[in-house]
C-alpha positions as CSV (number, residue, x, y, z in Angstrom):
1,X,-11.8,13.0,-6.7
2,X,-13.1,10.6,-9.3
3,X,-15.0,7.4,-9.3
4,X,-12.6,5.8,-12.2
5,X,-10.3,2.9,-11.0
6,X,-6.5,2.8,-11.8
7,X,-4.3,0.1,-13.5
8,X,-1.3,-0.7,-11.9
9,X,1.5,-3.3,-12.8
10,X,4.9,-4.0,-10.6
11,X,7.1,-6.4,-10.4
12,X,7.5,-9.2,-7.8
13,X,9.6,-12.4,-7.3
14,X,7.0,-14.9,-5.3
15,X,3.7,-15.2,-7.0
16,X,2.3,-17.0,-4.4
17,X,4.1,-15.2,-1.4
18,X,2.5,-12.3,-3.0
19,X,-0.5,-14.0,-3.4
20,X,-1.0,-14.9,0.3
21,X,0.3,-11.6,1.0
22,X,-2.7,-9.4,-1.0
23,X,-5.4,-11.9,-0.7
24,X,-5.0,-13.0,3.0
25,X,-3.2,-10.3,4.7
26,X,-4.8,-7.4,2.7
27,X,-7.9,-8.7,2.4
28,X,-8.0,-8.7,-1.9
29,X,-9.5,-10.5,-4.2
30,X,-8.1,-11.6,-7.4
31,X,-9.1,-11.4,-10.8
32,X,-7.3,-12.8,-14.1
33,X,-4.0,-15.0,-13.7
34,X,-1.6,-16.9,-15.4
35,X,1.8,-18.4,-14.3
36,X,3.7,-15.1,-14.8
37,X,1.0,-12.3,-13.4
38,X,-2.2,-12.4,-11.0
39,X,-4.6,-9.3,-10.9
40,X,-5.7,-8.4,-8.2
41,X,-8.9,-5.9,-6.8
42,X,-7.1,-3.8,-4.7
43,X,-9.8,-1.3,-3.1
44,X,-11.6,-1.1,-6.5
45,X,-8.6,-0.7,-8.3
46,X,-6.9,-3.4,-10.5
47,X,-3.5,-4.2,-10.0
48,X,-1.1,-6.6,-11.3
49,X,1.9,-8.1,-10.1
50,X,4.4,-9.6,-12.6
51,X,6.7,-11.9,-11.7
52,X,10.4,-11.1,-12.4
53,X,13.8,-13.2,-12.0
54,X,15.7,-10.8,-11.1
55,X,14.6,-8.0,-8.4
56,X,17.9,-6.9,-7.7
57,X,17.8,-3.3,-8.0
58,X,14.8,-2.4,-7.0
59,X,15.7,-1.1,-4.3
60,X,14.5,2.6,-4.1
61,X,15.6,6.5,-3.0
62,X,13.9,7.5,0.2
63,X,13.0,11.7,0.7
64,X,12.7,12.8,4.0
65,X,9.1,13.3,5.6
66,X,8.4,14.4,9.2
67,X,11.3,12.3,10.7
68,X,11.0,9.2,8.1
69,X,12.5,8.3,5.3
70,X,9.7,8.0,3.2
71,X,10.2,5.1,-0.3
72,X,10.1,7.4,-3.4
73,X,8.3,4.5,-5.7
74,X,5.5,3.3,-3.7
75,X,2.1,2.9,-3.5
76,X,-1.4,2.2,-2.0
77,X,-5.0,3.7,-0.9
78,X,-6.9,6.2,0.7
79,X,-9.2,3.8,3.2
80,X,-12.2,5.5,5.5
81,X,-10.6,6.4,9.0
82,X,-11.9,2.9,10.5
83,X,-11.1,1.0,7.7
84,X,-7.3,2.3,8.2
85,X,-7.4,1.6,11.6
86,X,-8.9,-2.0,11.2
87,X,-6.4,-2.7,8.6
88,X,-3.0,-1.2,10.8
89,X,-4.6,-3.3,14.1
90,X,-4.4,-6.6,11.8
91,X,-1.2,-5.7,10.1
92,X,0.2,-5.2,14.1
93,X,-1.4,-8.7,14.9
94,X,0.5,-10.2,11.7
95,X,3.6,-9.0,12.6
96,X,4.3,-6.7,9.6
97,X,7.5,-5.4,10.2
98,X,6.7,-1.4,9.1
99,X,9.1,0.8,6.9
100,X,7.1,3.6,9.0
101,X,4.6,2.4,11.8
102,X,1.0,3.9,11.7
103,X,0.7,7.5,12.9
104,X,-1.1,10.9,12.5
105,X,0.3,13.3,10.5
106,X,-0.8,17.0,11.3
107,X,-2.9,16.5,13.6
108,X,-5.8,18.6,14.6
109,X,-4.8,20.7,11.5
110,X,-5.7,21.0,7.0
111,X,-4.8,17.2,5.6
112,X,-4.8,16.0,8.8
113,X,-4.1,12.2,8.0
114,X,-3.2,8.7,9.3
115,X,-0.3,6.6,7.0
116,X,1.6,3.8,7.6
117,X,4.3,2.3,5.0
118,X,5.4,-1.6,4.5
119,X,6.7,-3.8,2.2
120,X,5.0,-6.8,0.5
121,X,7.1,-10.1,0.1
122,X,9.2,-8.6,-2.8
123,X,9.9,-5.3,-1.3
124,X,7.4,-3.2,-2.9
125,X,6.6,-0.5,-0.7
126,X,2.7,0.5,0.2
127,X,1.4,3.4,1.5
128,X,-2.3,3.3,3.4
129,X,-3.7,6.4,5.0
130,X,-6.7,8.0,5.8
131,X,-8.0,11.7,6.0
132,X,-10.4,13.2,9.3
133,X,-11.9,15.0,6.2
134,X,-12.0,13.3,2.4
135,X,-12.4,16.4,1.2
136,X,-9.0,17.7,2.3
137,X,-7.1,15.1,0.8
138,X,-5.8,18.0,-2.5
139,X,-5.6,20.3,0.6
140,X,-2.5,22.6,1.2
């Protein structure tokens, strides 16, 4: 694994939805903004979110994982195991509706891993998990 953050930019139609959303909810900070974009610290990475008129469209292919339907285009972070946990016990207490609730995926085995998926307030989908083992997360 390497120490160098990632850039991210995506597209979103409430800046201050998604504001509220990443800051309060999440639990990032922000960096530069202007009326169109806000950047945001996202576990030491920098992502941007654009707004967009016009979202329609986005909407994504799902593959099948385990017994979910997994968003093609998503993404998120890799959080130690209590972080993950902390994070999917406040997400419960807000009410975030899940895409796929927090579970364990093979348990007690290699890459054994806790993920969840939700959306933010444009529909992005964002995976969080966590590995038992950091050093399995390249594992197969």
């Amino acid at each position: 694994m390497t120490d160098t953050p990632f850039h991210l930019a995506f597209p979103v139609s409430d800046l201050a939805a998604t504001r509220a959303f990443y800051t309060d909810l999440l639990g990032c900070r922000t960096g530069r903004e202007s009326d169109r974009w806000i950047d945001f610290d996202f576990f030491g990475h920098q992502i941007t979110a654009h707004l967009v008129e016009d979202t329609a469209g986005l909407a994504e292919p799902t593959n099948a994982v385990d017994t979910h339907n997994v968003p093609v285009r998503h993404f998120g972070a890799i959080l130690p195991w209590d972080q993950w946990e902390t994070l999917a016990d406040r997400l419960k207490a807000a009410g975030t509706a899940f895409v796929i609730e927090p579970y364990v995926r093979f348990k007690g085995e290699t890459g054994e891993q806790a993920t969840m998926f939700f959306q933010d307030p444009s529909g992005n989908a964002l995976e969080f998990k966590s590995f038992r083992d950091m050093s399995q997360v390249f594992a197969h």
